[in-house]
C-alpha positions as CSV (number, residue, x, y, z in Angstrom):
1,X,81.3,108.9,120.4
2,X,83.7,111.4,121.8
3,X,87.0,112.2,120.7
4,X,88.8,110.6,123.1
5,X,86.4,107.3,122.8
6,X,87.9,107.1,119.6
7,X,91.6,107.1,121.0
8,X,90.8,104.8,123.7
9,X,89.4,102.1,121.4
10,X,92.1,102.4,119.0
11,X,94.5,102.2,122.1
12,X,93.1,98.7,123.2
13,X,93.0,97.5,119.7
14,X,96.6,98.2,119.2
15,X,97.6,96.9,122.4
16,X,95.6,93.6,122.2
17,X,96.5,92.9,118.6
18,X,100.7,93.1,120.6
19,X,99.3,91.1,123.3
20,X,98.2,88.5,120.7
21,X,101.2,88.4,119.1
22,X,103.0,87.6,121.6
23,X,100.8,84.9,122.7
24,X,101.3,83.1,119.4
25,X,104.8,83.8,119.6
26,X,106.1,81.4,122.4
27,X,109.4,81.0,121.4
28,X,110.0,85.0,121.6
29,X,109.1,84.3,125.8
30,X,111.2,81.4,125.9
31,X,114.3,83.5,124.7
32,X,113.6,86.9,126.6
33,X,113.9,84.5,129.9
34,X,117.0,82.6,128.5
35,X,119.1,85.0,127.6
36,X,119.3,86.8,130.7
37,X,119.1,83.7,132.8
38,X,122.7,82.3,130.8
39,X,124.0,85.5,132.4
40,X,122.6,85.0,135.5
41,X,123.3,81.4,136.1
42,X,126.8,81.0,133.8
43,X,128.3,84.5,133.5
44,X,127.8,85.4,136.8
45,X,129.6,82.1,138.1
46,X,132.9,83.1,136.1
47,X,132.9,86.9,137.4
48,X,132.0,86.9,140.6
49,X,135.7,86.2,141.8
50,X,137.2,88.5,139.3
51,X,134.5,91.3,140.3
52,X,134.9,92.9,143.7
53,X,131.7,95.0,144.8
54,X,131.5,97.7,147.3
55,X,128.9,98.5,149.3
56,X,127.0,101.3,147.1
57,X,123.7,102.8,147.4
58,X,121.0,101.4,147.2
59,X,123.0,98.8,148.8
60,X,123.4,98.6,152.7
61,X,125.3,95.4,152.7
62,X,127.7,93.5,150.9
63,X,126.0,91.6,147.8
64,X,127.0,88.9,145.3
65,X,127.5,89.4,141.8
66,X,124.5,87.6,140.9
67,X,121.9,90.2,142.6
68,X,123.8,93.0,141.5
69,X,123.5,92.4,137.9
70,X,119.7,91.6,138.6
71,X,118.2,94.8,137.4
72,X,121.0,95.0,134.7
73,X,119.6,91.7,133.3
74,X,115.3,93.1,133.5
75,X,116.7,96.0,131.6
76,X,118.4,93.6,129.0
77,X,114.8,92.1,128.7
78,X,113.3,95.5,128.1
79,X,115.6,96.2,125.5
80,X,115.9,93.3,123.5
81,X,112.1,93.2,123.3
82,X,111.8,97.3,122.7
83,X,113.8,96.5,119.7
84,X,112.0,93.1,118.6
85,X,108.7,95.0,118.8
86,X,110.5,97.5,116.5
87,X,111.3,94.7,114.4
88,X,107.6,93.9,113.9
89,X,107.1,97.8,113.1
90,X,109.4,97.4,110.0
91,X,107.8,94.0,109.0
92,X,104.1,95.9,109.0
93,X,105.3,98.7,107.0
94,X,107.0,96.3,104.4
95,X,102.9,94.3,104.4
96,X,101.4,97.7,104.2
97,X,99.5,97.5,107.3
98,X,101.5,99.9,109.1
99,X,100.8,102.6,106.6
100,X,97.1,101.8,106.6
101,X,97.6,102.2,110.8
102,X,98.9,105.8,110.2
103,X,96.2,107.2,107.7
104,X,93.6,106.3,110.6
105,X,92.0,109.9,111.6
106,X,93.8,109.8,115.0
107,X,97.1,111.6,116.3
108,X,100.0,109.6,115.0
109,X,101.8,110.3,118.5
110,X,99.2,108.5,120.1
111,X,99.3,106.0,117.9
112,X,102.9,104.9,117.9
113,X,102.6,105.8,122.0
114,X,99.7,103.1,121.7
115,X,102.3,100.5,120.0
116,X,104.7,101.8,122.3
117,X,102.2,100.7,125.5
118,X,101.7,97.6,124.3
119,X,105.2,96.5,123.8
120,X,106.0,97.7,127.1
121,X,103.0,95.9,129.3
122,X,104.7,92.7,127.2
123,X,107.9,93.7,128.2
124,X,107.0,93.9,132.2
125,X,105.4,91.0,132.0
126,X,108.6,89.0,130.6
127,X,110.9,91.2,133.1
128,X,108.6,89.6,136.5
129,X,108.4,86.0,135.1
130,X,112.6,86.6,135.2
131,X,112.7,88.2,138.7
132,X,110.0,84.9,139.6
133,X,112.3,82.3,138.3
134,X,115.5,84.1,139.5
135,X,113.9,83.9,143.0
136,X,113.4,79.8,142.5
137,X,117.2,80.6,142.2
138,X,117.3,81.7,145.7
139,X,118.2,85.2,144.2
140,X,115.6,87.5,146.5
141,X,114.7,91.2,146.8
142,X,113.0,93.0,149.5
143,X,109.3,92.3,149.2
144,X,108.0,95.8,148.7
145,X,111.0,96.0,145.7
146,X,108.7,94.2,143.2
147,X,105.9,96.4,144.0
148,X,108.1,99.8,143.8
149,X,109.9,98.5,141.1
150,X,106.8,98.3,138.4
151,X,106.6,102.7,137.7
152,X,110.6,102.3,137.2
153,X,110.3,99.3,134.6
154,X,107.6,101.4,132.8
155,X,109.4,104.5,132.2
156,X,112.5,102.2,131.0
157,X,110.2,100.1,128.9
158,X,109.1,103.5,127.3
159,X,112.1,104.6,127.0
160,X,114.0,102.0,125.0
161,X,110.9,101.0,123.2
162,X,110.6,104.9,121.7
163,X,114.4,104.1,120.5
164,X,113.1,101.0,118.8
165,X,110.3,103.3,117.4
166,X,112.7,106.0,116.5
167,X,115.3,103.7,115.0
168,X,112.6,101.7,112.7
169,X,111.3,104.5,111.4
170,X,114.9,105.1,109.3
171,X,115.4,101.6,108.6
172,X,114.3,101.0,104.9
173,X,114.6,97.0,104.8
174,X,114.1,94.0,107.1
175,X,117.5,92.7,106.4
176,X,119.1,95.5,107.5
177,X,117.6,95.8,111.0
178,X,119.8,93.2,112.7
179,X,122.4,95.0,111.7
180,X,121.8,98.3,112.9
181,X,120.3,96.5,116.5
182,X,123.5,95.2,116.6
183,X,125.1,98.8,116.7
184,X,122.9,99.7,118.9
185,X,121.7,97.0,121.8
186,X,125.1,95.6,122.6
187,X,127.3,99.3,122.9
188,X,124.3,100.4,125.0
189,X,124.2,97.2,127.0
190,X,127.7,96.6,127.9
191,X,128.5,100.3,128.3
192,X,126.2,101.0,131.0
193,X,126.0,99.7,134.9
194,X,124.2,96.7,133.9
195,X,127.2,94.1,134.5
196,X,129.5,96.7,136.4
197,X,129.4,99.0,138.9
198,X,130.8,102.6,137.1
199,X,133.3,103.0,139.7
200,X,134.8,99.8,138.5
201,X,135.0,101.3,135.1
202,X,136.3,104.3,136.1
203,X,139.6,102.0,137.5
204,X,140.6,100.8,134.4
205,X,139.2,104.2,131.9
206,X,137.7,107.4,132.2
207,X,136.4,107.8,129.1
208,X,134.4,104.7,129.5
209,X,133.2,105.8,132.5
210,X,132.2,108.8,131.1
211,X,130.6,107.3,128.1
212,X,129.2,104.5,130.2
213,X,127.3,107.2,132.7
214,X,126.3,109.6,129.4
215,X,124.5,106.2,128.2
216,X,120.4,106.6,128.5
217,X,120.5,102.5,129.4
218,X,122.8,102.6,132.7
219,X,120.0,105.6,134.1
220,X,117.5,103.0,133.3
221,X,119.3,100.4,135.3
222,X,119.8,102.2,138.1
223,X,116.2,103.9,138.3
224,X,115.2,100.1,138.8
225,X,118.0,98.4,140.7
226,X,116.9,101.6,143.3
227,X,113.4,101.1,142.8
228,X,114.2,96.9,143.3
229,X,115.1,98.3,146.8
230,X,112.4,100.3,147.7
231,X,114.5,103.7,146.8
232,X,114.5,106.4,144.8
233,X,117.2,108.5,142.4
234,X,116.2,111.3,141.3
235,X,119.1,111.6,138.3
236,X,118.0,108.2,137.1
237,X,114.6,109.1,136.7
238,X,115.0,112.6,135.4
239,X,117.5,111.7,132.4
240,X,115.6,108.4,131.8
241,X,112.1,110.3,131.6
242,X,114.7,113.3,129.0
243,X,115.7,110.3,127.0
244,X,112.3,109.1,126.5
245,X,110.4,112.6,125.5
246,X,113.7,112.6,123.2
247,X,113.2,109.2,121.7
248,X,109.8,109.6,121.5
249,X,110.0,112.9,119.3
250,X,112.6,111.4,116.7
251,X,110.1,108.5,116.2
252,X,107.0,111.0,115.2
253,X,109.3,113.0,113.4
254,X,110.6,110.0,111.7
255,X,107.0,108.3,110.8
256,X,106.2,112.1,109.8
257,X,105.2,111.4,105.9
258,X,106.4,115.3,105.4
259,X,109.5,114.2,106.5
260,X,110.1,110.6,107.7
261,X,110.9,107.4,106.4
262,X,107.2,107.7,105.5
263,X,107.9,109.6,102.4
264,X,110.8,107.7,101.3
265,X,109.3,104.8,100.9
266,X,106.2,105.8,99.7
């Protein structure tokens, strides 16, 4: 068998032995739809008074609050489940299988971009069984939006799960990975466009606006709140696609054993 045949089957054992982890994991699918959902049905309620919204693009019309924070909320559920599956990373290294995974005689790029596909497809899945429910809420898109929208919620799921990848591989313990999530996921969530359009943030600070349109998250979100609606932005998907080649090369590095976390704890 080839080369290649090799990677390919390694590929789809990685990615099914994800698949089946999140099967046997309900409660992590119950959660992923929850928490975005208590935003969408509760949060949204309170500020849609106190949040005035513009017609922007992609928009053509006015909008409630509740759609606009939409694609805001399906990258929520990409990135708290980028950083879960990270979670899992640190767990498997603590067991040892994680180092036996990176002795195998294949490309360690490939085979944390394998752990990376797998978390991702999970990740898509959870983000359309949102958009499904939120349209039971009467909370619709343009038809062709979920079909345009699934190359956009790859390349974020990529993206913020090679930031979980990246970020596990300096984390020496289990118990201190909520911690340093928690640095990490709620900065880049609420500084980004996911609740707010930045022009609203550039009323009340600069400097957050600034910071909020240098985040990687808010390209994310607005390469799929176009995408939602059948459009395209360029900037979005060019710094998005940056931040993940970025990410992506800090986690090899850091599962390097030459130089990575690898070594340390080994």
């Amino acid at each position: 068998m080839s080369g290649l045949g090799h990677a390919l089957i390694a590929m789809r054992a990685i990615v099914t032995r994800e698949a089946l982890r999140f099967v046997h994991q309900r409660e992590r699918f119950i959660a992923a739809l929850v928490r975005p959902l208590v935003w969408l049905l509760v949060f949204a309620a309170g500020f849609r008074a106190a949040l005035g919204l513009s017609i922007t693009p992609p928009y053509q019309t006015y909008i409630t609050y509740e759609t606009y924070i939409v694609p805001g909320l399906c990258g929520m559920i990409l990135l708290f489940n980028g950083m879960q599956s990270s979670l899992s990373l640190v767990y498997d290294r603590e067991m040892g299988s994680m180092r036996l995974l990176l002795t195998a005689p294949l490309s360690r790029a490939w085979l944390l971009f394998s752990k990376l596909l797998g978390s991702t497809i999970i990740s898509i899945f959870q983000v359309y069984a949102f958009l499904l429910v939120a349209w039971l809420f009467d909370i619709t898109l343009p038809p062709l939006g979920y079909v345009a929208a699934l190359p956009a919620l790859v390349l974020a799921g990529l993206m913020l799960g090679a930031l979980g990848l990246a970020l596990s591989s300096f984390i020496k313990q289990l118990e201190n990975f909520a911690g340093v999530m928690n640095f990490v996921i709620f900065p880049m969530f609420f500084l980004s466009s996911a609740l707010y359009p930045l022009w609203k943030m550039a009323e009340s600070s600069e400097l957050l606006h600034d910071i909020c349109a240098a985040n990687p998250f808010t390209h994310a979100v607005e390469l799929i709140r176009f995408a939602l609606y059948v459009d395209f932005n360029g900037t979005a998907l060019v710094w998005t696609g940056l931040a993940t080649l970025v990410f992506m090369g800090f986690a090899v590095w850091g599962y390097d054993p030459a130089r990575g976390m690898m070594t340390r704890k080994g």
